[in-house]
C-alpha positions in Angstrom: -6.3 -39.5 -11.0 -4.3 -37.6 -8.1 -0.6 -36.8 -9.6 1.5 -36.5 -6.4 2.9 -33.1 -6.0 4.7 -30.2 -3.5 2.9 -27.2 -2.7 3.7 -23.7 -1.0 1.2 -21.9 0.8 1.6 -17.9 1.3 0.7 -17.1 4.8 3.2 -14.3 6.2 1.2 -11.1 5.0 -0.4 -8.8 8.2 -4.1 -9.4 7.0 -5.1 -6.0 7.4 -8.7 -5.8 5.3 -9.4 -8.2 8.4 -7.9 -6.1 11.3 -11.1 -6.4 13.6 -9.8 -10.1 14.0 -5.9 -10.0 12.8 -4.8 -7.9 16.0 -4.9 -11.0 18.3 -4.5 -13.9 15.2 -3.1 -14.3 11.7 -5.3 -14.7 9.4 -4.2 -18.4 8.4 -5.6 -18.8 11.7 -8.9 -16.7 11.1 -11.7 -19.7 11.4 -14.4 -20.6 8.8 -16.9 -22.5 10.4 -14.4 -23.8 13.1 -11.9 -24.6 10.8 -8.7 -22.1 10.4 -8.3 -21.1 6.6 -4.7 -22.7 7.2 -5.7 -25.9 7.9 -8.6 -26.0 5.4 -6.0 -25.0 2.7 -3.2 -28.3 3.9 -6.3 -30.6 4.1 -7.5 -29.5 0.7 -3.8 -30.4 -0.3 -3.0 -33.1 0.6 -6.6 -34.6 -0.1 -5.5 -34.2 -3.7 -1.9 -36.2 -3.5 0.2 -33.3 -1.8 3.6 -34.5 -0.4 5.0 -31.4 1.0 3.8 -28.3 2.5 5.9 -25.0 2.3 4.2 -22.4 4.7 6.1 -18.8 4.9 5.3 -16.9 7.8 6.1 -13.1 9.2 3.3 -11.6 11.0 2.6 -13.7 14.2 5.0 -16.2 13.0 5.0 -17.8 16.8 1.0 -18.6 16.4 1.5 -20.6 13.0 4.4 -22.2 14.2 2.7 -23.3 17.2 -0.2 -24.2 15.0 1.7 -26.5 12.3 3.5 -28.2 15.6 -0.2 -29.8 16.5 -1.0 -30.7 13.4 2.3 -31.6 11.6 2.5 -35.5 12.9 0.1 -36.5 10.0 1.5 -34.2 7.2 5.0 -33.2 5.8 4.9 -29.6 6.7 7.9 -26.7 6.5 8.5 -23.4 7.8 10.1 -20.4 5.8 10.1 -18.2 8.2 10.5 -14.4 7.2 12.5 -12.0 9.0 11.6 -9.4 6.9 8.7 -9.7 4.7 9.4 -10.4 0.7 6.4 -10.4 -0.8 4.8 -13.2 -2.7 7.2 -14.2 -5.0 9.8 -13.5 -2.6 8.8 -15.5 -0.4 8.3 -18.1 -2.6 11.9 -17.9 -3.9 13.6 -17.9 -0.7 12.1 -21.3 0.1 13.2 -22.6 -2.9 15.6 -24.6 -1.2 13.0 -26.9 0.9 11.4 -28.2 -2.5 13.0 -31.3 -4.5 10.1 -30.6 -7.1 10.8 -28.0 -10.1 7.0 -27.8 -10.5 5.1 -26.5 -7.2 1.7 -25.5 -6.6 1.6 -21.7 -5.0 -1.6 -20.8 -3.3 -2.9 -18.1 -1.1 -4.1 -18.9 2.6 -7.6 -16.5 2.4 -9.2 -19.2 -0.5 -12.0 -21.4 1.4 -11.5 -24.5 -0.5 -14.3 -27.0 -0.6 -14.8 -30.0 -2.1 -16.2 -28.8 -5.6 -12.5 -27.6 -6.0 -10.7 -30.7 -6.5 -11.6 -31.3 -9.7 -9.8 -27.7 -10.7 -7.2 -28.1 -8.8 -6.1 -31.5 -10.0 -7.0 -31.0 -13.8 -4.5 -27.9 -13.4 -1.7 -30.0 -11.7 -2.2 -33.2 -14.1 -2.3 -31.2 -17.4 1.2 -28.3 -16.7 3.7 -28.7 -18.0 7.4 -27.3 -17.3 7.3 -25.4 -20.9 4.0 -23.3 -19.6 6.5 -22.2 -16.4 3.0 -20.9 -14.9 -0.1 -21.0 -15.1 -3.1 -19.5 -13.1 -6.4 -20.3 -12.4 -9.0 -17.9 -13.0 -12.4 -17.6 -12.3 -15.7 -15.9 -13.4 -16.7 -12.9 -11.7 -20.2 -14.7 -11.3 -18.6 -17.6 -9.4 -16.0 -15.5 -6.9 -17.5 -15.1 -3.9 -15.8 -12.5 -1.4 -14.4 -10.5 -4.5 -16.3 -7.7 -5.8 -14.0 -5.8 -7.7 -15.2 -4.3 -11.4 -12.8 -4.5 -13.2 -10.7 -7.8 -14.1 -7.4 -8.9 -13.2 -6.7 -10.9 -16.4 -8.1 -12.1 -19.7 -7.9 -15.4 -21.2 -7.4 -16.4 -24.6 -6.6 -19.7 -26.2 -5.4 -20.5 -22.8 -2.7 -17.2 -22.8 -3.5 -14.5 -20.1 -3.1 -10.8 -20.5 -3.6 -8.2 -18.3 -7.6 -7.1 -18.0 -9.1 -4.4 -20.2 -12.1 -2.5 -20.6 -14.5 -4.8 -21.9 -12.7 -8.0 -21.4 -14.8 -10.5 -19.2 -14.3 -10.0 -15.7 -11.6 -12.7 -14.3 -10.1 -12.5 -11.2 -7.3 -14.5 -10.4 -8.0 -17.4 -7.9 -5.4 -17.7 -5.9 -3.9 -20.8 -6.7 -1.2 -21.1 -9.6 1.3 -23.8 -10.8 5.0 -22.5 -11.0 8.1 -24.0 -12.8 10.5 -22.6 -9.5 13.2 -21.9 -12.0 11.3 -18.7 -13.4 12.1 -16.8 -10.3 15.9 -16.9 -10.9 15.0 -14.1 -13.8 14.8 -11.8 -11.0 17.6 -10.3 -8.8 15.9 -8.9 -6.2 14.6 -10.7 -2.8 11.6 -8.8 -2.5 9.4 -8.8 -5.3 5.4 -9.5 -6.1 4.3 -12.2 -8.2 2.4 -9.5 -10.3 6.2 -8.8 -11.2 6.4 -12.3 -12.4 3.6 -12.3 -14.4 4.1 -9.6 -16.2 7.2 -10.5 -17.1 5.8 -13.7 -18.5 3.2 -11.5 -20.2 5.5 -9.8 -21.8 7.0 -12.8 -23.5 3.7 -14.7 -24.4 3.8 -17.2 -22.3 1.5 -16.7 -18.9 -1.0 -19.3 -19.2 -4.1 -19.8 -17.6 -7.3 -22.0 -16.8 -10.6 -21.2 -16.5 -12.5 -22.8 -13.1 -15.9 -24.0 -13.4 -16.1 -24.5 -9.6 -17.3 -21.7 -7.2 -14.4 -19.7 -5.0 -14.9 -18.4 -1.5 -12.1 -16.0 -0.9 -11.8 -14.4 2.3 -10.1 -11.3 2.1 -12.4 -9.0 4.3 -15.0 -10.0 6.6 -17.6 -9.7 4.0 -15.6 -12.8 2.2 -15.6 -14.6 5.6 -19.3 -14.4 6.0 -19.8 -15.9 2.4 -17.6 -18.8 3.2 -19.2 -19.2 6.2 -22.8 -19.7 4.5 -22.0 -21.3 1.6 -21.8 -24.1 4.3 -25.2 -23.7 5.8 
């Protein structure tokens, strides 16, 4: 069952492993299959009982906003819009004030999602809870498509993440995560990476994680964009 919740969506970076396309677009607005990663990302949403879209925005701010004007008559859509770019969890905490939600979904714009997702997605929102304050969701090496990195970004161990090491599994980190909002009021600062809010958590046992059993199609570079674009064909 679909638990209704609010999700931000982090779409303000300058793209640049994609530069042969991001000088003219954002890459929110890069297409897979005719569809921008943007609006594949707030249809995935709100398929799954979104009520409210956060979308921050820097680079080619103009183009999204456009973008989000056309589509926004059928969903509940806000701009953060970034003068100055703060980073992930920046960006998140300076739009704290458009959410009446504690809890929040957080997800990057270069995930592909597809329909074999929801049932990660959901099982993540339905079972947090505010004690875990976050939570990622990780996936297998095997089942990342569009990441090829050799080492790991985390492990995961009776459902506690810690940094990767040699000889952990290789995990990479999905994209997606589910936030308590009140974490980011540990740190002073108005720039600052969610990698600085992780470790923190780290630090004090208590990142938490989830395993996917879905595939991901994350498109990072144009070799990620071609294998989103075939795992359709």
């Amino acid at each position: 069952m679909f638990k209704s919740f609010s999700a931000m969506i982090l779409a303000a970076g300058y793209g640049k492993r994609m530069l042969s396309l991001t000088k003219e677009i954002p890459k929110p607005l890069v297409k897979v299959n005719n569809v921008p990663l943007l609006k594949n990302s707030i249809d995935f949403l709100y398929k799954i009982g979104c009520k409210k879209i956060v979308i921050n925005t820097h680079y080619k701010h103009n183009l999204i906003s456009e973008f989000i004007k056309e589509i926004s008559i059928n969903y509940n859509i806000k701009i953060s819009y970034e003068k100055n770019i703060l980073d992930t969890a920046g960006g998140v905490k300076n739009a704290m004030r458009l959410f009446d939600d504690e809890n929040i979904i957080v997800t990057n714009c270069d995930v592909f999602w597809k329909k074999e997702n929801e049932t990660d997605v959901v099982n993540l929102i339905n079972n947090f809870s505010s004690k875990e304050e976050c939570k990622l969701l990780l996936v297998e090496k095997e089942k990342a498509y569009g990441l090829i990195n050799k080492v790991g970004d985390f492990s995961l161990n009776n459902n506690l993440v810690k940094r990767w090491k040699a000889d952990d599994r290789v995990l990479y980190y999905s994209g997606i995560q589910m936030i308590s909002l009140n974490i980011l009021n540990n740190f002073i600062l108005s720039k600052f990476s969610f990698n600085d809010v992780w470790d923190f958590q780290i630090r004090k046992n208590a990142l938490y994680g989830k395993l996917m059993l879905s595939n991901l199609y994350h498109v990072g570079d144009e070799n990620g964009l071609k294998a989103a674009i075939n795992s359709n064909t």
